[in-house]
KEMI-869793 format. One line per 8 residues: number of its first residue (from 1); for each residue x, y, z of C-alpha. Coordinates in pm, 1 decimal. Layout:
KEMI-869793
NUM> X Y Z; ...
end
This chain:
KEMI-869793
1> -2851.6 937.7 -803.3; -2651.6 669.6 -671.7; -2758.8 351.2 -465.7; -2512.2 426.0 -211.1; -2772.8 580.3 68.5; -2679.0 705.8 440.5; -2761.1 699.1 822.0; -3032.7 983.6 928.2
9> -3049.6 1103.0 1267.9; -3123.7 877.2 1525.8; -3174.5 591.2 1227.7; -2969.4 286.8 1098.1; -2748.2 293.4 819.9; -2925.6 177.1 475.5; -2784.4 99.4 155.1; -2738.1 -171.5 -78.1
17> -2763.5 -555.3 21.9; -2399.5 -637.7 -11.9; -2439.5 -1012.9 -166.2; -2408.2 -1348.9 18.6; -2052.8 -1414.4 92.0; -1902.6 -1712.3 37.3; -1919.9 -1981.1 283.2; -1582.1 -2031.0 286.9
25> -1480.5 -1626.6 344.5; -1674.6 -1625.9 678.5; -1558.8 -1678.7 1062.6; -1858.2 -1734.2 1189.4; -2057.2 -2022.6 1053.2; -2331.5 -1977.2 1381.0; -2513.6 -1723.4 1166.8; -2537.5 -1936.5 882.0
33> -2802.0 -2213.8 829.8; -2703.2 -2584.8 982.6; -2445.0 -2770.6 823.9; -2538.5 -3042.6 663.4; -2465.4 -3392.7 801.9; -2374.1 -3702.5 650.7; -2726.2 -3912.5 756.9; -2918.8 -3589.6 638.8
41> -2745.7 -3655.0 265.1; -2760.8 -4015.3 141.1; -2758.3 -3796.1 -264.2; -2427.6 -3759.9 -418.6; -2314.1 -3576.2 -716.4; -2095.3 -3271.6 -834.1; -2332.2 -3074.2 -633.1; -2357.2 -3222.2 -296.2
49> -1966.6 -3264.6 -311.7; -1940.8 -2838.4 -371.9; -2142.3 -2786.2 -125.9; -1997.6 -3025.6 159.9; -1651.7 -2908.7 49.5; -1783.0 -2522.9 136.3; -1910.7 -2617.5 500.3; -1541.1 -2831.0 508.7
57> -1363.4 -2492.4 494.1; -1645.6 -2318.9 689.4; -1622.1 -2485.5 971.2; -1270.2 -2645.9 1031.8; -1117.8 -3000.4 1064.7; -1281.4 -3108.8 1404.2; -1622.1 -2956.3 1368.3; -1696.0 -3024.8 1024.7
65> -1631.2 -3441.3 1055.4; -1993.5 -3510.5 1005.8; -1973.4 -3381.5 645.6; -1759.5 -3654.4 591.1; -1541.3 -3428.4 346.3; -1127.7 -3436.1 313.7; -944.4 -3167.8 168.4; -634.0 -3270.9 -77.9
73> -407.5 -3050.1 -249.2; -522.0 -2651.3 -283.9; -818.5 -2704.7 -53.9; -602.4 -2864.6 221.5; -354.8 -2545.4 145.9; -657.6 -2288.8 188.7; -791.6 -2461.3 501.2; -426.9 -2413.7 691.5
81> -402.7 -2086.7 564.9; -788.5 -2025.6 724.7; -655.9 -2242.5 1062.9; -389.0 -2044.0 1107.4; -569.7 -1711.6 1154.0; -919.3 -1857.8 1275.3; -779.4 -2164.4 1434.7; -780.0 -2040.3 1804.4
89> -788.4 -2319.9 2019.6; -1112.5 -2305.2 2163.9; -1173.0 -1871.9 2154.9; -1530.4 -1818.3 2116.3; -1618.3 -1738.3 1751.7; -1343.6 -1936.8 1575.4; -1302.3 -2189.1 1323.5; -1351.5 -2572.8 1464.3
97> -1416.7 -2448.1 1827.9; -1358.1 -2825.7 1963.5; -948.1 -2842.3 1948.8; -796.2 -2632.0 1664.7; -489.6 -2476.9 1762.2; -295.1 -2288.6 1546.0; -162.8 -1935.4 1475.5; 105.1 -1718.7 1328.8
105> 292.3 -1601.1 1610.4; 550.3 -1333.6 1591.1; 729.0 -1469.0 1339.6; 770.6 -1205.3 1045.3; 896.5 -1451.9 772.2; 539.5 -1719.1 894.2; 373.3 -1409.6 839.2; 499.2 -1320.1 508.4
113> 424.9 -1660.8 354.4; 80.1 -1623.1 499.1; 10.6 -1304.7 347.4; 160.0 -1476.4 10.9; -12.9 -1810.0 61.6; -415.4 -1585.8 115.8; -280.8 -1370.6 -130.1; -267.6 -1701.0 -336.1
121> -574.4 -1845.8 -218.3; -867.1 -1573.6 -234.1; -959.5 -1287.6 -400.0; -819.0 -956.6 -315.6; -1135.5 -813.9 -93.9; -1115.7 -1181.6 68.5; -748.6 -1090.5 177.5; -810.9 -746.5 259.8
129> -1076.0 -873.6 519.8; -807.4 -1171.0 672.6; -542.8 -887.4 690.7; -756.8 -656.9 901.3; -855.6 -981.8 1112.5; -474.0 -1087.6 1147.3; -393.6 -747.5 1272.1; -728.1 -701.9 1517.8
137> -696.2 -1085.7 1633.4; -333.6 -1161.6 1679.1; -160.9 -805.8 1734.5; 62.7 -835.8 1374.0; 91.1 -425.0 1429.6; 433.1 -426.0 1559.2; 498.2 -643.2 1201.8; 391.0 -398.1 987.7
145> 687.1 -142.3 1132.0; 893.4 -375.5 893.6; 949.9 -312.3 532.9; 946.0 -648.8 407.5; 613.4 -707.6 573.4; 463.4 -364.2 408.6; 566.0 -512.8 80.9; 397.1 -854.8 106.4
153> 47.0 -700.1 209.8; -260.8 -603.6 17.4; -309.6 -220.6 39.1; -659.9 -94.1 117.0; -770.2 205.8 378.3; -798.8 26.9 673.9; -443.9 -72.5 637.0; -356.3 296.5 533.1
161> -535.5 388.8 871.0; -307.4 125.5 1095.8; 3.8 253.3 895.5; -108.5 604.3 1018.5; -187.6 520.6 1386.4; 150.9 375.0 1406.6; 323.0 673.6 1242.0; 507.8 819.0 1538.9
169> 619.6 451.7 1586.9; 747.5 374.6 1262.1; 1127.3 410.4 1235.2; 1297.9 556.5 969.0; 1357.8 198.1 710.0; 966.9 157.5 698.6; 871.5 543.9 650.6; 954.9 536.5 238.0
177> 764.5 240.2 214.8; 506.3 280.1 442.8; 465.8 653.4 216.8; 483.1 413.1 -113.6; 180.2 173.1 14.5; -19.1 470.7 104.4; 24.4 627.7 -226.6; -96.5 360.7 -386.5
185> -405.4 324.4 -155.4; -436.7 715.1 -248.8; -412.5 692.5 -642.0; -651.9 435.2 -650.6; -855.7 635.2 -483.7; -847.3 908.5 -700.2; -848.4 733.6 -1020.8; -1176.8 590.1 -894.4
193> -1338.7 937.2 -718.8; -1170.5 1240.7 -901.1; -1353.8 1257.1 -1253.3; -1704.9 1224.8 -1111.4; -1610.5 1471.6 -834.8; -1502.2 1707.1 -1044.1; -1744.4 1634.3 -1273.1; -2039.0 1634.6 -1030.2
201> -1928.1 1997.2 -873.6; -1847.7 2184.9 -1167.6; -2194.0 2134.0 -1313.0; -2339.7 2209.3 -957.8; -2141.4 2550.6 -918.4; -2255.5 2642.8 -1300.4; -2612.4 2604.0 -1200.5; -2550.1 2800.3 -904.7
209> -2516.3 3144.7 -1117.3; -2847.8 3263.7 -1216.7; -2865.2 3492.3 -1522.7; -3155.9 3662.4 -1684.7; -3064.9 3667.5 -2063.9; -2991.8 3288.8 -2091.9; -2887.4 3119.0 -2416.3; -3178.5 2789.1 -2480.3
217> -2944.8 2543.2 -2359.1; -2860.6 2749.3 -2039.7; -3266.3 2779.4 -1921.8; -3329.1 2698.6 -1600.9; -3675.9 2553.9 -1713.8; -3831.3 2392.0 -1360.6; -3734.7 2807.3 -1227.9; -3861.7 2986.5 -1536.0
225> -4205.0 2775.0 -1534.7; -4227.9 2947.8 -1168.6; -4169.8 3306.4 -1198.6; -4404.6 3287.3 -1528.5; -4715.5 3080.1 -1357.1; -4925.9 3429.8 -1346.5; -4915.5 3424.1 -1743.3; -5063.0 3084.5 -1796.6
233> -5296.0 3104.8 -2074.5; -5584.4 2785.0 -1973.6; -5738.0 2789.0 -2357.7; -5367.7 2689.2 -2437.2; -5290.6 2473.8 -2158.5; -4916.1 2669.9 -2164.0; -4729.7 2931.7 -1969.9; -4608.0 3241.3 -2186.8
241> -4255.3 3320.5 -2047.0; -4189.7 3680.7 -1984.6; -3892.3 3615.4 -1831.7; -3614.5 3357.3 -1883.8; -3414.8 3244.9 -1595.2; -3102.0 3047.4 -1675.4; -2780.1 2862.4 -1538.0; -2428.8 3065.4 -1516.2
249> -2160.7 2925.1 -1724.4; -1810.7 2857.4 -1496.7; -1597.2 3150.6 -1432.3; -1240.4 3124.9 -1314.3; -1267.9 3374.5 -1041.9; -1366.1 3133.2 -729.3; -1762.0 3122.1 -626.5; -1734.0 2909.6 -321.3
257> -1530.1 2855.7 -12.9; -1548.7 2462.1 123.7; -1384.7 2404.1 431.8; -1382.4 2037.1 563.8; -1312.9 1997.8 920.0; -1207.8 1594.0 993.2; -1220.7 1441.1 1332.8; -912.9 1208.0 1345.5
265> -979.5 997.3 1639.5; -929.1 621.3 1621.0; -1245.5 520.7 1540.9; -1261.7 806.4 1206.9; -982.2 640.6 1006.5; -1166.9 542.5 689.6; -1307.0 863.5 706.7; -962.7 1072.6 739.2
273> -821.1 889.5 406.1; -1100.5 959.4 142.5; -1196.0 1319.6 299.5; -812.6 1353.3 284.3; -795.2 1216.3 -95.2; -1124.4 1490.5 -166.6; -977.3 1761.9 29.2; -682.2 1702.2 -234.7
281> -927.4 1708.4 -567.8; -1140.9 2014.5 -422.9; -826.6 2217.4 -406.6; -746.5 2163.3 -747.0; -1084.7 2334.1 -913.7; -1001.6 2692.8 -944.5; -1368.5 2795.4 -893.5; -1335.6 2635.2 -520.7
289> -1123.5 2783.2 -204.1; -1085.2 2462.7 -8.8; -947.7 2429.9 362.2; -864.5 2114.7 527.4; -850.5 2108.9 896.6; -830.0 1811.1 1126.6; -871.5 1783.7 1507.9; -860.9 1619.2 1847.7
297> -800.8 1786.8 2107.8; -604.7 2028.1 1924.2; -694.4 2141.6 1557.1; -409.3 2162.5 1279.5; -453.7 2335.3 958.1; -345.0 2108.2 675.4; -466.7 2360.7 379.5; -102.5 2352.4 281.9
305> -52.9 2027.6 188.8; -353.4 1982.2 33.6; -163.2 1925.3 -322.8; -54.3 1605.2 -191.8; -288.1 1397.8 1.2; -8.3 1101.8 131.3; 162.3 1423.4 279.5; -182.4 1541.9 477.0
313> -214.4 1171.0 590.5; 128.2 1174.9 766.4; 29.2 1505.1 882.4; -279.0 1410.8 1087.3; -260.7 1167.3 1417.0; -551.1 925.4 1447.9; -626.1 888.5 1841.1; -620.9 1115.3 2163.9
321> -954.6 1309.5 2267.1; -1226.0 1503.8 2078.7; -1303.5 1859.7 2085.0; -1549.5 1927.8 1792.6; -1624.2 2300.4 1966.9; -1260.1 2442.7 1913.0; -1224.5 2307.4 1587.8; -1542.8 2489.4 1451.8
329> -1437.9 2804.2 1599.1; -1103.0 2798.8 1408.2; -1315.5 2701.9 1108.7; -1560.0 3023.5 1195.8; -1286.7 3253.0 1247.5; -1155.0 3162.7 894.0; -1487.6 3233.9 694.2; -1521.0 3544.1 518.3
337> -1828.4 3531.6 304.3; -2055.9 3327.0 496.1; -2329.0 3318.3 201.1; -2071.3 3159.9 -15.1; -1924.9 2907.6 244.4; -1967.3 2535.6 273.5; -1837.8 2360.2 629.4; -1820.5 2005.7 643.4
345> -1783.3 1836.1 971.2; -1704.5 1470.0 943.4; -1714.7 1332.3 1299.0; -1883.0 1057.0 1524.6; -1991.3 1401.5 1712.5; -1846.4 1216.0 2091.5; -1773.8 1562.6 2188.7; -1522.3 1582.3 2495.9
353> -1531.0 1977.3 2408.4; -1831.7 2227.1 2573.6; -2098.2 2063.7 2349.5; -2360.2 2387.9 2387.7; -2110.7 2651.1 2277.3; -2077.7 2329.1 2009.8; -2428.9 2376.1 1890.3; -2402.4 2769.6 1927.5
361> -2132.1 2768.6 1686.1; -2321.0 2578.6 1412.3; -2658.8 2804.1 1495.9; -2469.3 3116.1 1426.7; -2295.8 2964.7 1136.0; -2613.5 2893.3 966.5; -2778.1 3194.8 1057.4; -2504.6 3394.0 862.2
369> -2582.3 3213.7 529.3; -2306.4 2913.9 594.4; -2391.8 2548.0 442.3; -2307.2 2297.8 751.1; -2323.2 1920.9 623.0; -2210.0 1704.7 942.8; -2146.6 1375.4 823.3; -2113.3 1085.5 1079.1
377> -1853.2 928.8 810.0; -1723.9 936.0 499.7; -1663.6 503.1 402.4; -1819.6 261.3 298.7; -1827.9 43.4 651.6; -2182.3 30.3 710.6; -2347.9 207.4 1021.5; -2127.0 387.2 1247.8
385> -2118.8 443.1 1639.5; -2251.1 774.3 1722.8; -2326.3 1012.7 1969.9; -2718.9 1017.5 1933.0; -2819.4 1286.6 2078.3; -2572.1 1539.4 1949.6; -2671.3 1421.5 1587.4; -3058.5 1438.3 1694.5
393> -2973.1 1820.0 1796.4; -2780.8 1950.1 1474.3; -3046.3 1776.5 1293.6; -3290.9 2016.4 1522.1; -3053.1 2306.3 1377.3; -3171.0 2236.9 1067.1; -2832.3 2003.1 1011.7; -2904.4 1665.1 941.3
401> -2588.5 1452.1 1056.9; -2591.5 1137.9 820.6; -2316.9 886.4 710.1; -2179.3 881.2 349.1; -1989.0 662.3 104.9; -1787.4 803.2 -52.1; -1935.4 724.4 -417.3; -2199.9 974.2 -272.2
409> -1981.4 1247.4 -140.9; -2034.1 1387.0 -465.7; -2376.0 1468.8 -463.0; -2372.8 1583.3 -89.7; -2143.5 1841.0 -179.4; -2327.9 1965.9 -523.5; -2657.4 1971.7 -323.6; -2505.0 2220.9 -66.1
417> -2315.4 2440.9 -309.3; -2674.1 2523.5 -496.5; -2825.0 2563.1 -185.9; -3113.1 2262.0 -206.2; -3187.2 1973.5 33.9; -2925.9 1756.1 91.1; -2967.6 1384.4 -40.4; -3057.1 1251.5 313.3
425> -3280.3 932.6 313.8; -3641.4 923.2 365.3; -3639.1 818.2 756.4; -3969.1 616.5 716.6; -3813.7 357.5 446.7; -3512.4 312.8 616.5; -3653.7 255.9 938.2
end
């Protein structure tokens, strides 16, 4: 089982301790321990100077005096490429808060070198982080509608997810290589999640056929100790097996339908690109039926395209309202064996729909023999926002809404095709 854990009802995300970052790869240097200053370290050596150069880039020029420290050559080159994003002038939460001005301003070719000079400078989760803050702190959006800007950043899925929010925006020159940077967000993605999916499932859906007259490699022992417990012999200390229950080898005909029902609201965009990139790799098992359906306040039925992911990623809208209730009655009117159906909602469940005919919908659909999983996302961003009490009553349904990585997604989906618990965590520990 992996480390990667998720967010129980009404509980806070728990999963690995990501490690320390670097001092110089954070903005704000108020959460770390004080600086030190120069009457605090009369020492000197390779190791003091490391660690006064760190706090240098930490903190900026005008705060960071008192270490005493000066910057030459690459280090002077990282700390203007650190000024020119962090460097606000006196903003609460900046670099060197005292009189640091600095920026990038509109200016597509000072952007470009910036993205080359980080690019340069820091390693590529490092840049992927200063991209996301260039866009969030100094509006660069509009810049990315340019092709020679698309080509000079580092592709990850939160840029995928601006690229899509700005889709109905982007004219014509940028669409081929706004598609090409996407792609390449999306093959990495696979190359990384596809085998163990795949992998993962197929053994799930094997086990999920029982059969009677197994071969010994096909016993399903922990089931077969079970249905023989009334012939334990006690002078033996053993269980004579009258009956052998075993696992079903893969058939081509298909043995479960999944549908996956996305939310694409803002706030869900991590989640729309890798549920988008599974959606693809379900479809291609032959022993699955998989439907991909994402919604606002409208619901579109991307099944489709499913054969191409980039295509099902133009094809949704992040933004706009949320109505969770009519996109689970499409997904109800499209099930036809109920016993053999798995519906995933991924969704921050902020309903803007009729939220008891909501919670009617998945009560029925469970009742009729349907797998719901309701995951709160599907990324690897830590916690998400939530609507509480909509989680707390699914999870009274029998429903436990949770977020997942995506390295778990996996797992999730093998528990609910053989019909056990899902892999939610213990609420105590992660308390």
């Amino acid at each position: 089982m992996t480390t990667d854990t998720t967010t129980t009802t009404g509980e806070a995300t728990a999963g690995a301790t990501p490690a320390p970052p670097h001092p110089a790869d954070t903005e704000h240097p108020a959460h770390l321990p004080h600086p030190p200053h120069a009457s605090r370290t009369p020492q000197s050596g390779p190791a003091n100077d490391e660690r006064l150069r760190r706090w240098r880039l930490v903190l900026g020029g005008d705060s960071a005096e008192s270490t005493g420290c000066t910057l030459t050559g690459r280090d002077a080159a990282m700390d203007g490429a650190l000024t020119a994003l962090y460097g606000d002038g006196g903003k609460q939460g900046g670099r060197g808060r005292n009189s640091r001005t600095a920026g990038l301003g509109a200016s597509a070719p000072s952007v470009a070198r910036w993205l080359g000079d980080i690019r340069t400078y820091f390693p590529s989760s490092v840049v992927q982080v200063m991209q996301r803050d260039a866009i969030d702190r100094l509006g660069l959006s509009a810049l990315l509608l340019e092709p020679e800007m698309l080509e000079a950043v580092e592709a990850d899925v939160h840029l995928v997810g601006t690229l899509l929010s700005l889709n109905k925006a982007m004219p014509e020159t940028t669409k081929e290589t706004a598609r090409a940077v996407v792609r390449k967000v999306v093959e990495d993605l696979e190359k990384r999640l596809a085998a163990r999916t795949r992998a993962t499932l197929t053994g799930a859906l094997d086990r999920s056929a029982r059969i009677d007259r197994p071969r010994h490699h096909d016993i399903d022992w922990d089931r077969t100790i079970r249905a023989n417990l009334k012939n334990y012999l006690p002078e033996y200390g053993t269980v004579v097996p009258e009956r052998l229950i075993g696992y079903g080898r893969a058939a081509r005909s298909v043995k479960k339908d999944v549908i996956l029902c996305i939310d694409q609201s803002g706030s869900m965009a991590a989640s729309v690109v890798h549920a988008s990139v599974f959606g693809a790799v379900l479809a291609s098992m032959r022993t699955l039926r998989t439907r991909l359906v994402v919604f606002d306040t409208a619901v579109v039925d991307l099944t489709d395209q499913l054969d191409d992911p980039v295509d099902v990623l133009f094809g949704t809208q992040l933004g706009g309202g949320t109505d969770i209730n009519r996109a689970l009655a499409y997904c109800q009117s499209r099930i036809t064996r109920p016993a053999e159906t798995v519906v995933v909602l991924i969704s921050d469940l902020y309903e803007g729909g009729i939220r008891n005919e909501m919670l009617k919908r998945v009560a029925a659909m469970k009742a009729s023999g349907v797998q719901f999983v309701a995951l709160l996302a599907l990324s690897d961003e830590g916690a998400p926002a939530y609507d509480r009490d909509h989680a707390a009553a699914l999870g009274a349904l029998g429903a436990p809404a949770f977020a997942c990585t995506p390295d778990l997604f996996p797992e999730v989906m093998a528990a609910a095709v053989e019909k056990r618990p899902l892999p939610v965590p213990d609420k105590e520990t992660h308390r």
